[in-house]
C-alpha positions in Angstrom: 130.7 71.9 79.7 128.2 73.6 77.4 127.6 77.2 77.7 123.4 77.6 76.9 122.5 80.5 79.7 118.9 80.4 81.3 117.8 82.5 84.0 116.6 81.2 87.0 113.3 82.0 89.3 115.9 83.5 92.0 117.3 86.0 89.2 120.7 84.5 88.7 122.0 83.1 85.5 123.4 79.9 84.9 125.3 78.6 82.5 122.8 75.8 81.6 119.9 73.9 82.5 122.2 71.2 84.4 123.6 73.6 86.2 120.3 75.3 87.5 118.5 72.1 88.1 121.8 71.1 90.2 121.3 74.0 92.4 118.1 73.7 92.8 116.6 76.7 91.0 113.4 76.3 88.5 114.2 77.9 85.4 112.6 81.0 84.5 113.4 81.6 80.9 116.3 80.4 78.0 119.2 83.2 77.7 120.5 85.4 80.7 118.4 86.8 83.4 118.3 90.8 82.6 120.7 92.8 84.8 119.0 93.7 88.2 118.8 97.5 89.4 120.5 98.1 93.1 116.8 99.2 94.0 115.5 95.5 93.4 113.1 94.4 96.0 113.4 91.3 97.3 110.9 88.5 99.6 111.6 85.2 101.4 108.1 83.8 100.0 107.1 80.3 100.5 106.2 78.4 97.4 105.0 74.7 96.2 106.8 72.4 93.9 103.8 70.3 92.0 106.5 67.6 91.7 107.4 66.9 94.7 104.1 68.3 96.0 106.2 69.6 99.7 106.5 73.4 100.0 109.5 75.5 100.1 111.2 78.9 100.9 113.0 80.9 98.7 114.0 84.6 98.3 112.3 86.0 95.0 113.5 89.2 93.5 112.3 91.7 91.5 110.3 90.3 88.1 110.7 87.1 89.2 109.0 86.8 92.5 106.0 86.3 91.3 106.3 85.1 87.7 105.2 81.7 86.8 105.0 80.8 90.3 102.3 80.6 93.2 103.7 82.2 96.1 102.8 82.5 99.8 103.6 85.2 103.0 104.0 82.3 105.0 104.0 77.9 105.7 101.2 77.7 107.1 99.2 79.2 103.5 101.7 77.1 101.2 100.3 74.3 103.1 96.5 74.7 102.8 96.6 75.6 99.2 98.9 72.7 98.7 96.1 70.6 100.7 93.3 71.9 99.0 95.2 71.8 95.6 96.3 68.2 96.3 93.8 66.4 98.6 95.5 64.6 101.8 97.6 62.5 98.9 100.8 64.5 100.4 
């Protein structure tokens, strides 16, 4: 198995881009995801995957609940923005 770290949007490094994909985590940058502090704050936040255009909830800490993706306090949001972003195609 090849060893390429990349941090993924849930904070947690993997030890490549198989492996993240295979879990099911979008990945956030190449290299290790930076240590997190014990006073991380963390969210369950509902978000939309443009692929698959359905929407989703994940828990999002630190730097990376909000980085690179839109996120939503709730379904019901992630599923007008996903309607008004998508049209009544999903």
């Amino acid at each position: 198995m090849e060893y390429a770290p990349v941090c993924g949007t849930d904070g947690k490094t993997y030890s490549n881009k198989c492996m993240a994909t295979a879990s099911g985590v979008e990945i956030l940058k190449n290299g290790e995801c930076e240590s997190k502090s014990p006073n991380v704050e963390c969210k369950d936040l509902w978000w939309f995957d443009q692929n698959t255009r359905n929407c989703g909830q994940k828990q999002f800490c630190g730097l990376y609940m909000y980085q690179s993706l839109e996120t939503f306090n709730n379904q019901d949001d992630c599923l007008k923005a996903l309607k008004e972003r998508f049209g009544s195609e999903n």
